[in-house]
Structures are given as structure tokens and as C-alpha cells.
PDB file of N, CA, C and O in Angstrom:
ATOM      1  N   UNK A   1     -28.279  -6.503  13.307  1.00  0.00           N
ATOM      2  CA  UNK A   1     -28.253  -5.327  12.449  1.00  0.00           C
ATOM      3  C   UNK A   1     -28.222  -5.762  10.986  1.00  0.00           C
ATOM      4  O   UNK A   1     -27.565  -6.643  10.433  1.00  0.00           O
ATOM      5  N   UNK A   2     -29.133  -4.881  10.510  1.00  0.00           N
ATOM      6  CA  UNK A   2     -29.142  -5.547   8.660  1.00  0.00           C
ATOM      7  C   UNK A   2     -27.817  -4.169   8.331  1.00  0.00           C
ATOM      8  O   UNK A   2     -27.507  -3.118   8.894  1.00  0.00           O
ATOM      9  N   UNK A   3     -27.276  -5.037   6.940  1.00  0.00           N
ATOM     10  CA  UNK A   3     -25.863  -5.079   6.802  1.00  0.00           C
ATOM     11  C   UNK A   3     -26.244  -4.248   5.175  1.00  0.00           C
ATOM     12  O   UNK A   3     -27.052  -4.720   4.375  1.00  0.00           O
ATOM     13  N   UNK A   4     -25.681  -3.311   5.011  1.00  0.00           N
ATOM     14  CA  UNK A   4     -25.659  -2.455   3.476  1.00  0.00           C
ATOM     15  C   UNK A   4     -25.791  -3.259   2.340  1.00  0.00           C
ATOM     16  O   UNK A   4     -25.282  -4.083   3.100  1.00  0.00           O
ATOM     17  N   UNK A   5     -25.922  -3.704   1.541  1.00  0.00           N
ATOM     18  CA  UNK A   5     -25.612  -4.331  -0.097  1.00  0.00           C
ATOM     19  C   UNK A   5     -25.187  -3.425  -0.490  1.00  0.00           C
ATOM     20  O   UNK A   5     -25.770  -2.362  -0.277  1.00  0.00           O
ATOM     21  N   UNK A   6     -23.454  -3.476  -1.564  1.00  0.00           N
ATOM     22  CA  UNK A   6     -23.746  -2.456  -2.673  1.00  0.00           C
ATOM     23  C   UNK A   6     -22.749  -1.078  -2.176  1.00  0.00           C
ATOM     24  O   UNK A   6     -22.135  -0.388  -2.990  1.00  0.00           O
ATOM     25  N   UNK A   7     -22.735  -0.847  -0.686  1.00  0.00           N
ATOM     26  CA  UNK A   7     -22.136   0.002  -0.279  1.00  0.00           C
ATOM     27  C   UNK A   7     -20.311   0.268  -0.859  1.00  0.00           C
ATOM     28  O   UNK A   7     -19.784   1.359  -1.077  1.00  0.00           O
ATOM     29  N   UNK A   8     -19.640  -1.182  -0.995  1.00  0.00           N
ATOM     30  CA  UNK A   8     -18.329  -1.440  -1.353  1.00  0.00           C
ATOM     31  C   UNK A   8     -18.373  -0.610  -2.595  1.00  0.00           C
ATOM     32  O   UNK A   8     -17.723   0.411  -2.824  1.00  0.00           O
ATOM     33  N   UNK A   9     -19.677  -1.511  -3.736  1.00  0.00           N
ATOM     34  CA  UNK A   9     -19.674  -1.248  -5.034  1.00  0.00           C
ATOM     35  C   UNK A   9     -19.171   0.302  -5.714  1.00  0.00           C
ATOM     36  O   UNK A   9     -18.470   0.605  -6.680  1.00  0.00           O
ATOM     37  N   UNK A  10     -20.082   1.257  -4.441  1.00  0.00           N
ATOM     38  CA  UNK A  10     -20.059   2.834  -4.907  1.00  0.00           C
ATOM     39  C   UNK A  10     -18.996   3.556  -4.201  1.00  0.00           C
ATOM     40  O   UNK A  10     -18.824   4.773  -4.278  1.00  0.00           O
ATOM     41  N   UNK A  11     -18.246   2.684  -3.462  1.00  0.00           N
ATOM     42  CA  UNK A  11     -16.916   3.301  -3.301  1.00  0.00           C
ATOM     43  C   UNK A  11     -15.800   3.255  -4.032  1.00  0.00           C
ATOM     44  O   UNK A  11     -14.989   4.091  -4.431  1.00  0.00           O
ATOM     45  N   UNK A  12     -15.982   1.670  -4.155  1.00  0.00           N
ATOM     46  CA  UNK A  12     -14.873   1.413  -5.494  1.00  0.00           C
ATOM     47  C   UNK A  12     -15.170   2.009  -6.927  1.00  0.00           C
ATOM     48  O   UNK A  12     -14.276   2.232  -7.743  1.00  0.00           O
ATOM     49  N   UNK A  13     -16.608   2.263  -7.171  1.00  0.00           N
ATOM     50  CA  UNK A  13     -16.580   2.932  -8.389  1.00  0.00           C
ATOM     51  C   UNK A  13     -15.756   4.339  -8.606  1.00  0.00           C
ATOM     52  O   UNK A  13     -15.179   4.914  -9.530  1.00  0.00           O
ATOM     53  N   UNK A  14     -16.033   4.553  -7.241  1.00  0.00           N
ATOM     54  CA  UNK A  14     -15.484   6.379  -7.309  1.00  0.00           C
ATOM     55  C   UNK A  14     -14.168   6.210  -7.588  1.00  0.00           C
ATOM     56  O   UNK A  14     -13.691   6.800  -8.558  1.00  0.00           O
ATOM     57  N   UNK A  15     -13.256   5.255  -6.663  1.00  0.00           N
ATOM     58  CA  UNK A  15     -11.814   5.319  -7.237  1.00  0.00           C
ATOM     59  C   UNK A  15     -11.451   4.596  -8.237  1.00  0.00           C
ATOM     60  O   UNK A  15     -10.262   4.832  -8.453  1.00  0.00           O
ATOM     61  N   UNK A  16     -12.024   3.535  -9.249  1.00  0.00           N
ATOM     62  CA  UNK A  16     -12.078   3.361 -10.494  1.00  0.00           C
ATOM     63  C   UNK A  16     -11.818   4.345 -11.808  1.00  0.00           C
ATOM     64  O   UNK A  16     -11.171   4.340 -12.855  1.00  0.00           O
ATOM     65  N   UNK A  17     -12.905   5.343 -10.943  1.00  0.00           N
ATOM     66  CA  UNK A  17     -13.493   6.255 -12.120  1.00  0.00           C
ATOM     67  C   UNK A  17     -12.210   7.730 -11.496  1.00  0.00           C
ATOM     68  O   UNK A  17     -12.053   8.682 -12.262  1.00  0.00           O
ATOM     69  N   UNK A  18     -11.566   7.714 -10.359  1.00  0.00           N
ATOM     70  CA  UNK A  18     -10.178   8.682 -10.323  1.00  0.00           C
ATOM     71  C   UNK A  18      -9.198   8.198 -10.449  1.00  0.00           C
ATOM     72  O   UNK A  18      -8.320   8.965 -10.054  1.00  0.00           O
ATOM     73  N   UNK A  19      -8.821   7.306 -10.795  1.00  0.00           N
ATOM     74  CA  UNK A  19      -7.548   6.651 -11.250  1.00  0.00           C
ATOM     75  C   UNK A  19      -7.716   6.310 -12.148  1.00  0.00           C
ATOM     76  O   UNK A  19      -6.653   5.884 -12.599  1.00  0.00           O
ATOM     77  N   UNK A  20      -8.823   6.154 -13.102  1.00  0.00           N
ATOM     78  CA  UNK A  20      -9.017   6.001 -14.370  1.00  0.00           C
ATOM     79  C   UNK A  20      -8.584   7.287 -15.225  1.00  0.00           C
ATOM     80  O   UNK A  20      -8.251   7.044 -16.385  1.00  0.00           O
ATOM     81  N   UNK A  21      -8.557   8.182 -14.943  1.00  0.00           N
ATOM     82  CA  UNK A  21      -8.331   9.311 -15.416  1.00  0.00           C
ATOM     83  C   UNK A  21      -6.680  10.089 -15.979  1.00  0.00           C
ATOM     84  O   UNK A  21      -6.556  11.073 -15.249  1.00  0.00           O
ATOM     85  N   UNK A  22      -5.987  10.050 -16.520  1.00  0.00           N
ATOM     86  CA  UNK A  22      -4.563  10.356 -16.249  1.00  0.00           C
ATOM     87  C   UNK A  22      -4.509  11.581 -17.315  1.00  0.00           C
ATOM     88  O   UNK A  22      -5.071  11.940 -18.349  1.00  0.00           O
ATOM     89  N   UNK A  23      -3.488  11.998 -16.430  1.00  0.00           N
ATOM     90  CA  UNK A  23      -3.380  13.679 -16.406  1.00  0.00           C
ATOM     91  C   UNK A  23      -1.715  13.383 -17.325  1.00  0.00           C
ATOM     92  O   UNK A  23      -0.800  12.745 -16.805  1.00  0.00           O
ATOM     93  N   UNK A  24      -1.624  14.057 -18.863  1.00  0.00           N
ATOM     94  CA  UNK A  24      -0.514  14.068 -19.524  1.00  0.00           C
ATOM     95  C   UNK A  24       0.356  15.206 -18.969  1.00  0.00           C
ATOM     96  O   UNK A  24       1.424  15.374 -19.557  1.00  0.00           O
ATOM     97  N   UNK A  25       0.100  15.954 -18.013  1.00  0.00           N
ATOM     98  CA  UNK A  25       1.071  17.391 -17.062  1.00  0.00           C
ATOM     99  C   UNK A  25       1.783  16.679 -16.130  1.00  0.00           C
ATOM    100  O   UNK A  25       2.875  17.124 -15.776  1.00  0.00           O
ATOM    101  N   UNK A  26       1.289  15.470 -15.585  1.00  0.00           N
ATOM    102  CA  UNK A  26       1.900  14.848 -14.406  1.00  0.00           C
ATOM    103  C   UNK A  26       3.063  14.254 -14.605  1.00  0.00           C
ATOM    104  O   UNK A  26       3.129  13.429 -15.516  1.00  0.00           O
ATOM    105  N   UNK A  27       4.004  14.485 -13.957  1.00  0.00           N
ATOM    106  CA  UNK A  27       5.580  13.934 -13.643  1.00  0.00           C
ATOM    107  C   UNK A  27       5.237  12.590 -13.387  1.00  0.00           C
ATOM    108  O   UNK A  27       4.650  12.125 -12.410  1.00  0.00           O
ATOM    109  N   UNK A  28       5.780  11.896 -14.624  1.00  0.00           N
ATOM    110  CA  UNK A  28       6.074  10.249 -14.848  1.00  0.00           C
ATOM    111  C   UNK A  28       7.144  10.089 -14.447  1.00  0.00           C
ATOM    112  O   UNK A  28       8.044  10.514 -15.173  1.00  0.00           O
ATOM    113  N   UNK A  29       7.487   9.501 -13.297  1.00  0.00           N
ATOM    114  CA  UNK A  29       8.877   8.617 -13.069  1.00  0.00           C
ATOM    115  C   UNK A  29       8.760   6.657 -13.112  1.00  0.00           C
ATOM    116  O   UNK A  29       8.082   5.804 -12.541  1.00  0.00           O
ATOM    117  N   UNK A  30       9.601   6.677 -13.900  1.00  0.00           N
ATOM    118  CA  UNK A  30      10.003   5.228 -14.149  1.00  0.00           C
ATOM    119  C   UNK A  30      10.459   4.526 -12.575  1.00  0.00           C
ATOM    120  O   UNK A  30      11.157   4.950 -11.653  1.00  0.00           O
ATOM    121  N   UNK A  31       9.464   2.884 -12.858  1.00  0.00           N
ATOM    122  CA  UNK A  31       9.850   2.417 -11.760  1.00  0.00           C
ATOM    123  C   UNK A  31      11.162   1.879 -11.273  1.00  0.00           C
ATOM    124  O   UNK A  31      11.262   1.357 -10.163  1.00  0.00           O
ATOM    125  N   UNK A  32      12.454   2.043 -12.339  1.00  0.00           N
ATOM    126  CA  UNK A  32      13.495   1.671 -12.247  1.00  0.00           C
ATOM    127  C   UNK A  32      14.402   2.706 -11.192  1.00  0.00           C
ATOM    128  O   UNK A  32      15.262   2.503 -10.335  1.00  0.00           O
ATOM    129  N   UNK A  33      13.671   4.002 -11.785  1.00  0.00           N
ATOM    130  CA  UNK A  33      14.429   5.575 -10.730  1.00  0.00           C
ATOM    131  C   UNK A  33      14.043   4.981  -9.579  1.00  0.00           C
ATOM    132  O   UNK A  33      14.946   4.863  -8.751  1.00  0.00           O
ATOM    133  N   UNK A  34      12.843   4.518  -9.233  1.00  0.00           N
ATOM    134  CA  UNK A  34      12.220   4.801  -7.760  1.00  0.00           C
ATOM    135  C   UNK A  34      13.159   3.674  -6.977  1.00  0.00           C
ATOM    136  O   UNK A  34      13.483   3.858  -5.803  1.00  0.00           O
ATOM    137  N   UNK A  35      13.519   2.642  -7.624  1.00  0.00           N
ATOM    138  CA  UNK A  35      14.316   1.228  -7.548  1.00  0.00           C
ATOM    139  C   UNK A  35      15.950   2.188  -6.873  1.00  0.00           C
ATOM    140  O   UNK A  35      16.427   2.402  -5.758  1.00  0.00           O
ATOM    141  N   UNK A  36      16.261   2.463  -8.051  1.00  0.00           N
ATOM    142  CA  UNK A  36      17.578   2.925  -7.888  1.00  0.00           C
ATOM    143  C   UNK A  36      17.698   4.074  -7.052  1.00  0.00           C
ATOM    144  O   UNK A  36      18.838   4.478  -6.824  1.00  0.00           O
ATOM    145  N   UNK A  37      16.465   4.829  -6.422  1.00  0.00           N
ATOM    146  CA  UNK A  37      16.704   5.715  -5.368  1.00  0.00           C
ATOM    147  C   UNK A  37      16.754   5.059  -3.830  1.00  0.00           C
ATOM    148  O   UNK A  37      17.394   5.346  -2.819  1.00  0.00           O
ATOM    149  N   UNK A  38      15.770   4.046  -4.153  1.00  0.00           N
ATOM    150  CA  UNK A  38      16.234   3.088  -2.610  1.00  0.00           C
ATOM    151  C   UNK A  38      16.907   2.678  -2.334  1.00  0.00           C
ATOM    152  O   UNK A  38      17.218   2.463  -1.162  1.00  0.00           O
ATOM    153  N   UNK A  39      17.599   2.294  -3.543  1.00  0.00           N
ATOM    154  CA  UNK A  39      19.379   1.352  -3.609  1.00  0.00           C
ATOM    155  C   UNK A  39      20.165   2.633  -2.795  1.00  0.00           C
ATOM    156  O   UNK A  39      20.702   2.541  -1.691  1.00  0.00           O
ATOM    157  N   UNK A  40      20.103   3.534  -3.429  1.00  0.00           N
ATOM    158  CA  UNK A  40      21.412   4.903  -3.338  1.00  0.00           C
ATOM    159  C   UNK A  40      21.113   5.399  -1.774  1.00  0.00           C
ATOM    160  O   UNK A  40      22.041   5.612  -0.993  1.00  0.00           O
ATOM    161  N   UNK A  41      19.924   5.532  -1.462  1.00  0.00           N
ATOM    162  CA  UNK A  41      19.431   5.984  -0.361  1.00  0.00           C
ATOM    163  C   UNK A  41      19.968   5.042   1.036  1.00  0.00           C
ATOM    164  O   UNK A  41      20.482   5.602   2.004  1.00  0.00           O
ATOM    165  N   UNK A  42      19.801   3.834   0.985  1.00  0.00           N
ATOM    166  CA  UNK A  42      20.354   2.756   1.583  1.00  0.00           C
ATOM    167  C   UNK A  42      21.573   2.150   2.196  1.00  0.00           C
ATOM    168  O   UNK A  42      21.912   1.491   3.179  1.00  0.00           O
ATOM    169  N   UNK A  43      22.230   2.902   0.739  1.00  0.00           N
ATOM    170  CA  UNK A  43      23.445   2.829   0.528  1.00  0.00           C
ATOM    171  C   UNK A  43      24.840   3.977   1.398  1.00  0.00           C
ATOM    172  O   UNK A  43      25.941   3.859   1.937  1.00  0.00           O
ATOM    173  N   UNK A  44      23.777   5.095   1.022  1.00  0.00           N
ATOM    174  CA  UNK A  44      24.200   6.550   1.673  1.00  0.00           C
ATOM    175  C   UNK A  44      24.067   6.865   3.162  1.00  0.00           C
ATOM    176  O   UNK A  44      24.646   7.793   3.726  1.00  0.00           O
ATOM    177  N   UNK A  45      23.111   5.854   3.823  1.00  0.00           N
ATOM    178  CA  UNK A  45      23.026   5.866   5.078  1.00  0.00           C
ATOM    179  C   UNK A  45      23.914   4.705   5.884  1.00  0.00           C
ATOM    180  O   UNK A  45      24.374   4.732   7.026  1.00  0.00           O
ATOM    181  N   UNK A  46      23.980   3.681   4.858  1.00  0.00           N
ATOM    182  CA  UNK A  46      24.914   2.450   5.647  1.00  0.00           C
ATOM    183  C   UNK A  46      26.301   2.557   5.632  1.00  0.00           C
ATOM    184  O   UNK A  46      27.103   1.778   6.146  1.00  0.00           O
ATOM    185  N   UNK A  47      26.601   3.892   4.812  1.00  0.00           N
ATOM    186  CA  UNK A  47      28.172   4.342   4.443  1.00  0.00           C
ATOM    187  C   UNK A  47      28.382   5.586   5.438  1.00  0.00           C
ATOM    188  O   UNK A  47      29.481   6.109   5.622  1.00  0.00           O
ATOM    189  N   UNK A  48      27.107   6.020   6.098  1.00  0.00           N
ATOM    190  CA  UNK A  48      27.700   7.616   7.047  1.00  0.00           C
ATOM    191  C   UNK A  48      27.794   7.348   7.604  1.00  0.00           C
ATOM    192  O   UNK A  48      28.321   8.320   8.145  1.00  0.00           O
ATOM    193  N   UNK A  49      27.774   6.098   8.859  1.00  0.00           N
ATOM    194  CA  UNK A  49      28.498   5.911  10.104  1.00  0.00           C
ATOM    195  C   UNK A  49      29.963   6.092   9.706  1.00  0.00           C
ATOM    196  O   UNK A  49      30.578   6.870  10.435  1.00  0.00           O
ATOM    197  N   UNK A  50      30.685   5.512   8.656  1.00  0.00           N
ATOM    198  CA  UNK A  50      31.760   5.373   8.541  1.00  0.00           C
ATOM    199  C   UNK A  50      32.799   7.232   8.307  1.00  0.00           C
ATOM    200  O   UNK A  50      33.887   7.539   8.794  1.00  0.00           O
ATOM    201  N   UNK A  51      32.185   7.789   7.707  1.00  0.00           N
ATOM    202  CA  UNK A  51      32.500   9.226   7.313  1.00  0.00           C
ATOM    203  C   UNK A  51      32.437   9.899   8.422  1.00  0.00           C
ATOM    204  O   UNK A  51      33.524  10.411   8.690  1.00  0.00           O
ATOM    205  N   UNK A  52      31.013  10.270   9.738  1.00  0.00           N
ATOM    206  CA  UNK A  52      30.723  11.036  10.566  1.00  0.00           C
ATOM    207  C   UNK A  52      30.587  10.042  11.402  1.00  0.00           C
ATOM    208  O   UNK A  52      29.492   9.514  11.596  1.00  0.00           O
ATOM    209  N   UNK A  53      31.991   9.565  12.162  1.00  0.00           N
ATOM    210  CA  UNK A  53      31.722   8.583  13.275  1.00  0.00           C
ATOM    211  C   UNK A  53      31.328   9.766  14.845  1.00  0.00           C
ATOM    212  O   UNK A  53      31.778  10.697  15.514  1.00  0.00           O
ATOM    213  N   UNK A  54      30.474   9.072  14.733  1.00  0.00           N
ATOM    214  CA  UNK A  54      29.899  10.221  16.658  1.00  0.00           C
ATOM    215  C   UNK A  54      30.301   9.983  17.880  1.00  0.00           C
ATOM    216  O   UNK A  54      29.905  10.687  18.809  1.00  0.00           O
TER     217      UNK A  54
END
């Protein structure tokens, strides 16, 4: 079977050209929140066995 050329090229252009784009309405969160929500999250589940023992 002959094999596309080029096919990758015009896919990746498309998401180049939509992530190239940024929207100043969109909710920016800092990667430090997203950090410190996994910490807390982690944290909050390895501490409820102890509170709601079953």
C-alpha cells in the first residue's frame, strides 16, 4: 500500500493554528494552584480514613 506524504503536516497545522490563538475571557490558572490542588487533594483523602473510619 502506498503510504500518504504530508498527511501529519495538515493535521498538525490545524492544531498549531488552534492553540495558537488565545482567548483574553479565558480563566488563567497558575501552575502553582493546579500544584497545590493535588497536594490538598491528596492530602484530604489520605487523612479521611482517619476521621470516617468504616
Amino acid at each position: 500500500m502506498a503510504k500518504k506524504k504530508g498527511a501529519g503536516f495538515q493535521s498538525a497545522a490545524g492544531l498549531i493554528r488552534y492553540f495558537d490563538q488565545e482567548d483574553d475571557k479565558a480563566l488563567k490558572i497558575p501552575p502553582w494552584v493546579v500544584v497545590g490542588l493535588a497536594i490538598g487533594s491528596i492530602i484530604i483523602v489520605s487523612l479521611a480514613p482517619h476521621f470516617w473510619p468504616v
